[in-house]
C-alpha positions as CSV (number, residue, x, y, z in Angstrom):
1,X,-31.2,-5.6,25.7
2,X,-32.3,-4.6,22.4
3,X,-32.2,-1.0,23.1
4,X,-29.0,-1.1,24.3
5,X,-27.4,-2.4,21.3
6,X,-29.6,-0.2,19.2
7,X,-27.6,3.0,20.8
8,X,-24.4,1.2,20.0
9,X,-24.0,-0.6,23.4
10,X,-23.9,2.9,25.0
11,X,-25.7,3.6,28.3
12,X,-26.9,7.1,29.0
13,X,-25.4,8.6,32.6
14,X,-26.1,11.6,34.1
15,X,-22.8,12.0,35.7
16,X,-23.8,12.2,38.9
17,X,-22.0,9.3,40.2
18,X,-18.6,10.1,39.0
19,X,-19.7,14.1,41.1
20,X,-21.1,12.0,43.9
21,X,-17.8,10.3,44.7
22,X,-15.8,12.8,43.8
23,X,-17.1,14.9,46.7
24,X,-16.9,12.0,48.9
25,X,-13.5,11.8,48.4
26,X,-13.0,15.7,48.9
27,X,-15.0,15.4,52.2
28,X,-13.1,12.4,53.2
29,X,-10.1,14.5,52.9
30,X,-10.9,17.5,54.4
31,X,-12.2,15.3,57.5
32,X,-8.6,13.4,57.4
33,X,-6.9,16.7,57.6
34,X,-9.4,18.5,60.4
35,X,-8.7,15.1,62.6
36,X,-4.6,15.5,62.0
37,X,-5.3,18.8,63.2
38,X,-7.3,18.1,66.1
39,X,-4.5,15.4,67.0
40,X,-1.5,18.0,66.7
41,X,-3.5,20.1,68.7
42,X,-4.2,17.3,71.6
43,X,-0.2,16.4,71.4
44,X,1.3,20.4,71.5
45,X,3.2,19.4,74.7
46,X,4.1,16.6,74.7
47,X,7.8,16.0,73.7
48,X,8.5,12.8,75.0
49,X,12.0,12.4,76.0
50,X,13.8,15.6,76.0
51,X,11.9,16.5,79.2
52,X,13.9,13.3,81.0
53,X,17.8,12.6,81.9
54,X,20.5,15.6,82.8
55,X,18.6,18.1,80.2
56,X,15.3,20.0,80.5
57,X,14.1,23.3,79.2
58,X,13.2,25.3,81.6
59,X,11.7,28.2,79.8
60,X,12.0,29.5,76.2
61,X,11.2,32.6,74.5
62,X,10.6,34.3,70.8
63,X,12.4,36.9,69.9
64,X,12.4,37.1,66.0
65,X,11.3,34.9,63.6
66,X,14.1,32.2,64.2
67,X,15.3,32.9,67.4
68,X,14.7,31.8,70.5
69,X,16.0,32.5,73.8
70,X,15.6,29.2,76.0
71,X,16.6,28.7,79.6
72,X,17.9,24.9,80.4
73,X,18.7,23.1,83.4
74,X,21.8,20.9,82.3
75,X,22.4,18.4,85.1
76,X,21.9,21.3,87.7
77,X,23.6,23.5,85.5
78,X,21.6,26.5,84.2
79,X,22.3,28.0,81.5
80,X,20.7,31.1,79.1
81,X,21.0,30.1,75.5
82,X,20.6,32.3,72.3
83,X,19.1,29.6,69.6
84,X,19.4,30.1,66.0
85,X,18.7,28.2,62.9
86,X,22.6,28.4,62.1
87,X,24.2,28.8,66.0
88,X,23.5,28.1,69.6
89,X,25.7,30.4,72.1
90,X,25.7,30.3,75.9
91,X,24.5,34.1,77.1
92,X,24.7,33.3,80.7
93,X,25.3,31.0,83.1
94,X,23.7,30.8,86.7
95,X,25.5,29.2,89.5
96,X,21.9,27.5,90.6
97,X,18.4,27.8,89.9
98,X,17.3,31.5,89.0
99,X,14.8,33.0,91.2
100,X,11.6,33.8,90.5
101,X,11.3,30.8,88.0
102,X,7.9,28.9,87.8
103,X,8.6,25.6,87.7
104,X,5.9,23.0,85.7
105,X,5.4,19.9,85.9
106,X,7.1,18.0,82.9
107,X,4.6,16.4,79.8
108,X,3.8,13.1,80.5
109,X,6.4,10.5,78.6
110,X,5.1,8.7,75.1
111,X,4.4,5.6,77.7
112,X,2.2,7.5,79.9
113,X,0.3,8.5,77.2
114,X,-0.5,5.4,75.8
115,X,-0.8,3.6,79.3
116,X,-3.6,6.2,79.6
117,X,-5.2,5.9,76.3
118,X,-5.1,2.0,76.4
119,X,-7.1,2.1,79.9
120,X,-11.1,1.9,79.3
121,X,-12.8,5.2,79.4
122,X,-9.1,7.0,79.5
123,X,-9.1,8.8,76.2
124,X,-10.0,12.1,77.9
């Protein structure tokens, strides 16, 4: 006690706490963001709704920076669009399905998801 109030009530640190949790905050983040990532990742696919009801994309395609050419079954109706940040314009439209056109099977719903994540052992 005494020396403490002989150095003016001061206690000597080496500053290695205040570095300690300083970089266990910046790991803390950095493990936040990798696990965000990881979660994006896992979820790519899945677009919940829009896959359900009179509209699905059938296939889509890159062709610039901002535009996209994206095939889409409208209640049987198939149409070619030409998708731009500012304008969407019908390029073609097919009478039925077009040949030669893979069909997948749709990402599961939001509620198949979690149905599956709730069930023991049915994270993976």
């Amino acid at each position: 006690m005494e020396s403490s109030l002989a150095t003016g009530g001061a206690v000597a640190s080496t500053g290695t706490t205040g570095l300690g949790g300083v970089l266990l905050s910046l790991l803390l983040v950095l493990a936040l963001i990798v696990g965000l990532a990881w979660l994006v990742a896992r979820l790519r696919g899945f677009t919940g709704a829009a896959t359900s009801g009179p509209l699905r994309t059938a296939a889509s395609a890159a062709v610039g920076l901002k535009e996209r050419i994206v095939l889409v079954d409208a209640a049987g109706a198939w149409l070619l669009l030409s998708v731009t940040p500012g304008r969407v314009e019908v390029l073609h439209r097919y009478p039925e399905r077009p040949e030669g056109l893979e069909t997948e099977p749709a990402p599961p719903g939001f509620a198949a998801v979690l149905a599956r994540l709730r069930k023991p052992g049915g994270g993976s």
